[in-house]
C-alpha positions in Angstrom: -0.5 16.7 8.8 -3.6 14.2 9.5 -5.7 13.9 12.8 -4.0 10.7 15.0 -5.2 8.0 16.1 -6.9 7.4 18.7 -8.1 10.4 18.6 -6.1 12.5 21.6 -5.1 16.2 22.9 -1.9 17.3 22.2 0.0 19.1 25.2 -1.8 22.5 24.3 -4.8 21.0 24.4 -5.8 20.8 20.8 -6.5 17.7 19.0 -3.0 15.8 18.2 -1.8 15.5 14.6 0.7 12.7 13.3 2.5 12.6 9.6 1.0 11.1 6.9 3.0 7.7 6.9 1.9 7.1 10.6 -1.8 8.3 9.4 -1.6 5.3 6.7 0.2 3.0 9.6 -2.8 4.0 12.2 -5.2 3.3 9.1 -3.9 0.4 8.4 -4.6 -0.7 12.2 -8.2 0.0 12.1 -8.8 -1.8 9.6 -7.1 -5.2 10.9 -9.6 -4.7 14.1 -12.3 -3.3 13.3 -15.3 -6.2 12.9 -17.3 -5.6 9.9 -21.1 -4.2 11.3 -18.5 -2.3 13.8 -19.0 0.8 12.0 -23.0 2.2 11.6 -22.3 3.8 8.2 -19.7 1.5 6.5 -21.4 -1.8 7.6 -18.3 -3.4 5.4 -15.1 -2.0 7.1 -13.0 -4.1 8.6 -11.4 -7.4 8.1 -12.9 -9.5 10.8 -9.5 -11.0 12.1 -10.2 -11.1 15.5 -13.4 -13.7 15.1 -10.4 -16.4 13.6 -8.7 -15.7 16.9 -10.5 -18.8 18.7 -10.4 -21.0 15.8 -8.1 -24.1 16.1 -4.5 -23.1 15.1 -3.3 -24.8 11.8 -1.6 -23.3 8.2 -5.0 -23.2 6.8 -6.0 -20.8 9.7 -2.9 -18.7 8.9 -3.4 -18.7 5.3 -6.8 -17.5 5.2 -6.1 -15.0 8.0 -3.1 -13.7 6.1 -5.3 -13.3 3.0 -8.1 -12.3 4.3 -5.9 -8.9 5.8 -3.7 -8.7 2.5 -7.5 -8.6 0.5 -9.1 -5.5 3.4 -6.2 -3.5 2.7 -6.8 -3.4 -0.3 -10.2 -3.0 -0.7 -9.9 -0.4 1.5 -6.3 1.3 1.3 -5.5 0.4 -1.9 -5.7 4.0 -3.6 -3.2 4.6 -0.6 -1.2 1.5 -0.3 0.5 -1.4 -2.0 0.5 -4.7 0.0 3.8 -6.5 -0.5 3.3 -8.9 2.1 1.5 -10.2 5.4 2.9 -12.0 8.2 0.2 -13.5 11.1 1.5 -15.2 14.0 -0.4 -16.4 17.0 1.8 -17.2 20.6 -0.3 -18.3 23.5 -2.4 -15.6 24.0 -1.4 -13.3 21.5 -1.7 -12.3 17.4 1.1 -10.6 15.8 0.9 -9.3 12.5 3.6 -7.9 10.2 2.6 -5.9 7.2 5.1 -4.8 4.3 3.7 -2.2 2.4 4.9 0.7 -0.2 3.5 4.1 0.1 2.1 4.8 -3.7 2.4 8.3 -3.7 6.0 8.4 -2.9 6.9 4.7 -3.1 9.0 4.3 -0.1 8.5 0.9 1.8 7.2 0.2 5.2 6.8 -1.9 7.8 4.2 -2.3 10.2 3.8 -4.4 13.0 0.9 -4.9 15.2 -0.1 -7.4 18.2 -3.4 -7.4 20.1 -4.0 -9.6 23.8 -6.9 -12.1 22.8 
């Protein structure tokens, strides 16, 4: 069992656990939006998506947002994670993002899907 996140208290009042596939999923979500410089002592993290949120829509903008997620997973999952593929979609006001990964130390597949209000 790993710590969830965000960090909560569980209905006895002790900090709330989660499995570790949802750990990797919740993982997986800080690193799509966290800014890099976010974090005081991993200046790096992140993948910076949401500063491409205000940037004119096109398939160039989609492209390099797609790999530029697919490349911070795995810099910084990849010892947990295989990246099979990344899906970004913007509507109105919206980002949606679709990641199919496999679990490497059991190789079962997943899907996670995100969106965040811009």
């Amino acid at each position: 069992m790993q710590v969830d996140y965000p960090f909560r208290l569980d209905n006895h009042g002790l900090t709330a656990l989660t499995t570790t596939n949802d750990h990797i999923r919740d993982m997986i979500e800080q690193v799509l939006f966290t800014a890099p410089g976010e974090r005081v002592n991993r200046p790096t993290f992140g993948c910076g998506l949401m500063r491409l949120i205000f940037a004119p829509n096109s398939d160039e903008l989609i492209a390099t947002t797609q790999f530029l997620v697919q490349g911070s997973l795995e810099q910084w999952l990849g010892h947990l994670i295989k990246v099979e593929s990344v899906n970004v979609a913007g509507d109105d006001s919206t980002i949606n993002i679709t990641v199919q990964y496999q679990v490497l130390r059991d190789g079962q597949s997943q899907v996670a899907q995100f969106s965040r209000e811009v």
